[in-house]
C-alpha positions, 0 to 999 in steps of 0.5 A: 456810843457807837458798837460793832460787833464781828462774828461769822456766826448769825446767831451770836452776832443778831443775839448780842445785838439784841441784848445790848438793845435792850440793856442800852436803846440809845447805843447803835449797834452795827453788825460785821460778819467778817473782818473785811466788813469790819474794816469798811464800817470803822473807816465810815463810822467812829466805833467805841467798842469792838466786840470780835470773835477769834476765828473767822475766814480770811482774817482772825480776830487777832490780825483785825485786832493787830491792823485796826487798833494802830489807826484806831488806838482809842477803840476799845476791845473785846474778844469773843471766846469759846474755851478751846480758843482760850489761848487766844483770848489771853493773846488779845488782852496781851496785845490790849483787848480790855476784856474777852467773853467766853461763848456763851455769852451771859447777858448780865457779864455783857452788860456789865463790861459794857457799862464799865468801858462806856464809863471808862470812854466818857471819861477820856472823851472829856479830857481828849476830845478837843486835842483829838479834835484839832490834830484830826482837823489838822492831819485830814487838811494836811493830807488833802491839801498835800494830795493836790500838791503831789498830783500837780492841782492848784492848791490856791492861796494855801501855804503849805510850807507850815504843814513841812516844818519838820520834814527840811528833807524827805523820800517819798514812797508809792505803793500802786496797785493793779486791779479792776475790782473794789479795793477799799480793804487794800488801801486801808491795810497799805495805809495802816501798814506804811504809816506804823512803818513811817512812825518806826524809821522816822516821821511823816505821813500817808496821803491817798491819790486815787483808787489804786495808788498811795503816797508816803512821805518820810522823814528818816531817823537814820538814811540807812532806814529807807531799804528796811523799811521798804523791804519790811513793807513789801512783806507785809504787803505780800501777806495781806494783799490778794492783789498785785502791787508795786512800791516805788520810791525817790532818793533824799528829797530837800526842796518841797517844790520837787514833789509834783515831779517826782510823782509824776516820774513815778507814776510812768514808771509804774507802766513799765515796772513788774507788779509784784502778784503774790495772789492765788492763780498768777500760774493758773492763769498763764497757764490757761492763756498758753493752753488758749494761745496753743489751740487758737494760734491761727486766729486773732491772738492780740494780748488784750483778747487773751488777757480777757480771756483770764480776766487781767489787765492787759498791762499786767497780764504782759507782764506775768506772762514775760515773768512766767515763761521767759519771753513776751508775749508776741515773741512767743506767739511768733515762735509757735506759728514758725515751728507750726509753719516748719511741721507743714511744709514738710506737706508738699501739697500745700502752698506757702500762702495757706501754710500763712493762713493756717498759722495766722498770717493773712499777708504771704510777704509778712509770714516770709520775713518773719520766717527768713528773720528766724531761720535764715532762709525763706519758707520755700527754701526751707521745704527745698532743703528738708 
C-alpha cells in the first residue's frame, strides 16, 4: 500500500510519517510539501491514499483534490483540518474525500481511517485489478502507438484502424506551450483537463508529443460542441498555466490517414501563431525591453539579444511585444533611431555619417534610404528645410 501525504508544514508531514511506520512498517510512504510535488509523485508512483492538507501555496488541497482525482479516480482521500478550515473539509468529503482529520492528528484515529480504507482498497483491488489492468494495457498502446502515427514514424506491422472503431469521424486538437523551463506540472494539468472535456462532448483521448505539445483527439456528441469545448479549455488553461500556450484545432476529420498531415500543418502554424501569456510579468517584461531598447538603441539591438535580456524565446518575445505596443519589433527600433536622427540634425555641426553612427546605422547609404522611405526626403534635406 502505497501513501502520500502533502503538507507545507515539515512537522505535521515527518509526524505522520512516522506514525504510519510504526503502525504499518510494510506501507511506503512518500512526503510532498506542495501540490506541485504532489503531482510528480502520483504521475511516477501508483498511490492508495492521499493524505492532504487544505491550504497550501499555489494550489489548496481542494484544487489538487479536484485535478488528480478524474485521472486517478480509484485514490482514496483524506483531508487534513485545522477547525477554522472546517468548511472546507466537509467540501472535500462532498467532492468524495472518504474522511478528513482535524490538527492535531491522534494517532490512534489515523490508524483506524487507515485500516479501514486499506480494507476497503483490497477489496476492490480483487474485483478490478485485472479489467483495470487490460484497459490501462490497452490505452497506454493506443496512445503510444497513435503518438508515432500523429508525428509521421513508422509504427511497423501494427494495425491501428482497431484502436479507431469508435471514432468513423473526428477533430484533432493541440495544445503547445512555450517555455524553456521543465513543465512536468503543465502537462499533467493540460492532460487532465483536455481529456475530462473530451469525455463531457464526446469521447476520444490525450496522446503527449513532446515536452511542450499535446494532442487530443474527439469524437463529438454533437458538431456544435467543439467552440465550447475549446473556449472552456482555454479558461482553465488560463487559470492554471504559469506559462504561454496555444490551442489549435482541425475541422471534422473522416479519413484516419489525414492525421499526420494535420499535425504537421499544426505544428507550422504554431510558429506564426500569438501565444496566449496570462503568466505574471508579460507587461513587466516589454517594458523592460523598451526601457533597453531606449538607452541601447545606437548598439546592437537584434531581437534575440533583447529578448535575452528579459529571458523569453525569441519567437515569443516578438510576438508579446507586436502585442503589447502595437508594432514589430524592427519597425519599432527603426522608428526610434529617425526620430533620434531628426533631433541631430538640427546640430549643424555634425555630419550625416556620425548622426548614422550614433543612431546605430554604420552604412551612411542605408541610414538615407530608411530615412527618405519614412519621411520623403533625404537627411540632408531635412536639415535644409528645418
Amino acid at each position: 500500500m502505497d501513501i502520500l501525504i502533502v503538507d507545507d508544514e515539515t512537522v505535521i508531514r515527518e509526524g505522520i510519517q512516522r506514525t504510519l511506520r510504526q503502525r504499518f512498517p510494510k506501507f511506503r510512504t512518500y512526503l510532498a510539501s506542495n501540490p506541485e510535488e504532489a503531482l510528480i509523485i502520483l504521475r511516477n508512483h501508483r498511490i492508495h491514499i492521499v493524505l492532504t492538507d487544505i491550504l497550501m501555496p499555489s494550489m489548496t488541497g481542494l484544487e489538487l483534490m479536484n485535478i488528480a482525482s478524474k485521472r486517478y479516480p480509484y485514490m482514496k482521500w483524506v483531508v487534513i483540518s485545522a477547525y477554522s478550515e472546517f468548511a472546507y473539509a466537509q467540501e472535500a468529503v462532498r467532492l468524495g474525500a472518504k474522511d478528513y482529520l482535524l490538527k492535531p492528528i491522534g494517532k490512534d484515529v489515523l490508524g483506524q481511517m487507515i485500516d479501514k480504507l486499506s480494507e476497503e482498497i483490497e477489496r476492490e483491488n480483487r474485483l478490478t485489478k485485472e479489467a483495470q489492468l487490460l484497459q490501462a494495457n490497452r490505452k497506454y498502446l493506443r496512445e503510444a502507438v497513435f503518438k508515432r502515427w500523429a508525428s509521421g514514424l513508422d509504427i511497423g506491422r501494427i494495425d491501428i484502424h482497431p484502436f479507431m472503431e469508435s471514432h468513423p469521424d473526428f477533430h484533432l486538437l493541440m495544445v503547445r506551450m512555450e517555455t524553456d523551463k521543465v513543465v512536468r506540472l503543465e502537462h499533467f494539468i493540460i492532460e487532465n483537463v483536455l481529456e475530462e472535456l473530451i469525455h463531457k462532448y464526446g469521447n476520444g483521448f490525450v496522446s503527449i508529443l513532446d515536452n511542450k505539445s499535446l494532442l487530443g483527439l474527439v469524437t463529438l456528441n454533437e458538431s456544435t460542441g467543439l467552440p465550447i469545448l475549446i473556449e472552456q479549455l482555454r479558461g482553465h488553461l488560463i487559470k492554471y498555466l504559469k506559462v504561454p500556450f496555444q490551442i489549435m484545432s482541425t475541422e471534422r476529420i473522416s479519413d484516419f490517414n489525414q492525421v499526420p498531415g494535420e499535425v504537421q500543418r499544426m505544428w507550422k502554424a504554431s510558429s506564426t501563431q500569438v501565444y496566449e501569456h496570462y503568466a505574471s510579468g508579460g507587461d513587466q517584461a516589454v517594458e523592460v525591453a523598451l526601457q533597453y531598447i531606449r538607452t541601447h538603441y545606437h548598439a546592437d539591438l537584434s531581437l534575440d539579444k533583447v529578448a535575452s535580456v528579459v529571458y523569453l524565446n525569441p519567437v515569443y518575445f516578438s510576438q508579446l511585444f507586436k502585442q503589447k505596443t502595437g508594432c514589430g519589433f524592427k519597425e519599432y527600433v527603426i522608428q526610434l533611431r529617425l526620430e533620434q536622427a531628426k533631433q541631430l540634425l538640427q546640430n549643424p555641426k555634425l555630419k550625416l555619417a556620425e548622426i548614422a553612427v550614433r543612431i546605430g546605422y554604420q552604412d551612411m547609404r542605408h541610414f538615407s534610404q530608411l530615412f527618405r522611405k519614412k519621411y520623403g526626403v533625404t537627411p540632408s534635406k531635412y536639415r535644409q528645410n528645418s
